[in-house]
C-alpha positions in Angstrom: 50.3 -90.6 -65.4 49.7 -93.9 -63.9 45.5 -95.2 -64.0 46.4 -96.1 -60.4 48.7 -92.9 -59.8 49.3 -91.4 -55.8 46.1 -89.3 -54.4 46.1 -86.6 -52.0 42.6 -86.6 -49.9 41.4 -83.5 -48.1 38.8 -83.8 -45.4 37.6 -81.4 -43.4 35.7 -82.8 -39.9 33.6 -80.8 -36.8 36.9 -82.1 -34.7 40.5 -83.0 -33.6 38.3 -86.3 -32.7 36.6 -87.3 -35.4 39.1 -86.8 -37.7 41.5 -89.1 -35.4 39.0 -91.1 -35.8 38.3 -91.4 -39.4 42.1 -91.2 -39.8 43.0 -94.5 -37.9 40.3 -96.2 -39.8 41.9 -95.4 -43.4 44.9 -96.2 -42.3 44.0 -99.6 -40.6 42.3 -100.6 -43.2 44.9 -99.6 -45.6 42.6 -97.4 -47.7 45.5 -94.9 -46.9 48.6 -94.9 -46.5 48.9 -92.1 -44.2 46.9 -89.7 -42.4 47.5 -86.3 -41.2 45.3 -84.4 -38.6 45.4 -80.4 -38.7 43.5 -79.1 -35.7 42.2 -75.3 -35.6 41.0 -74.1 -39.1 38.0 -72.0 -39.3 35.9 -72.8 -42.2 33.8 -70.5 -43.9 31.1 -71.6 -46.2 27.4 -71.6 -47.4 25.2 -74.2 -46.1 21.4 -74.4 -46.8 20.9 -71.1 -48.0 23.4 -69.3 -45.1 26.7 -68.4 -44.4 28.3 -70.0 -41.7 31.3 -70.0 -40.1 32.6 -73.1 -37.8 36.0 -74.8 -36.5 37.1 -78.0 -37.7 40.4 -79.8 -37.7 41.6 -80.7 -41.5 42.4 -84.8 -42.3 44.9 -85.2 -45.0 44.9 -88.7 -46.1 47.8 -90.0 -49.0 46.0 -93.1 -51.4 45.8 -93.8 -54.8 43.7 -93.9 -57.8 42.1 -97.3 -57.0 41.3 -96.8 -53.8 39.5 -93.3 -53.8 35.9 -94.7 -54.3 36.2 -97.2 -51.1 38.2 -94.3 -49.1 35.3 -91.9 -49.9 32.7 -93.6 -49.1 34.5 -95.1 -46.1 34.6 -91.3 -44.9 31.2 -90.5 -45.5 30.0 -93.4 -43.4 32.3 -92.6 -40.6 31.2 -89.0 -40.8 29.0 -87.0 -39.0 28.4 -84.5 -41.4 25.7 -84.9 -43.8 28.0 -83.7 -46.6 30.9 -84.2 -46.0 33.9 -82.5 -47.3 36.3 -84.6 -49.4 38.5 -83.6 -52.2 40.5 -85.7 -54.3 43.5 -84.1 -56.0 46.4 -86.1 -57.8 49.7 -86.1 -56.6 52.2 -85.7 -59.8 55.5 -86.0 -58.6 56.9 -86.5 -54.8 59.7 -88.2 -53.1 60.5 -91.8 -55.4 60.9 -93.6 -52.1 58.1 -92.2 -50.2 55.4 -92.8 -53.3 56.5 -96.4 -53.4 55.8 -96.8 -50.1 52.2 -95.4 -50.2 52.0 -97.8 -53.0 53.4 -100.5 -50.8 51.0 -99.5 -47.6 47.8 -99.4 -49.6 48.7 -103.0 -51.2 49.1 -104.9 -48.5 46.2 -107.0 -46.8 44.8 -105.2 -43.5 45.9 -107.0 -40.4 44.2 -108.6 -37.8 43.1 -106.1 -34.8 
């Protein structure tokens, strides 16, 4: 696999909003490629010694390699969580076409606003 190989980023945020929010921001500043904003999961976890239960919308951002360190903490200072969820997986095979143009996306300069 490729040192700067395709990345799949989950993010899970306290709304639809937020993670619009975050979402534009990777994308505009061409940290990712892509975005995707999945409203309505319930999330189940332990936090400070309690189980708690909360809904949240899920951001799916598509980067690569290299720029996972910038993309997280770009995340965490957009986020209004304290800790804020973000996994990293690889992605080992996809479309030809659509990978090169993630690789394409996440190359290219951010534009003016």
């Amino acid at each position: 696999m490729p040192t700067d190989a395709p990345r799949f980023v989950y993010i899970t945020a306290p709304s639809r909003e937020e993670a619009l929010k975050i979402g534009r921001a990777l994308v505009a500043e061409r940290l990712a490629a892509s975005a995707n904003v999945l409203p309505g999961a319930r999330s189940i976890y332990w936090w400070q010694g309690k189980m708690e239960e909360a809904d949240e919308a899920v951001l799916v951002a598509k980067t690569r390699a290299a720029l996972a360190g910038r993309l997280v903490a770009r995340v965490k200072a957009l986020h209004s969580y304290d800790c804020p969820g973000i996994v990293i997986l690889p992605i080992l095979e996809g479309n030809p076409d659509y990978l090169a143009w993630l690789y394409s996306e996440t190359s290219r300069p951010k534009e003016a606003t």
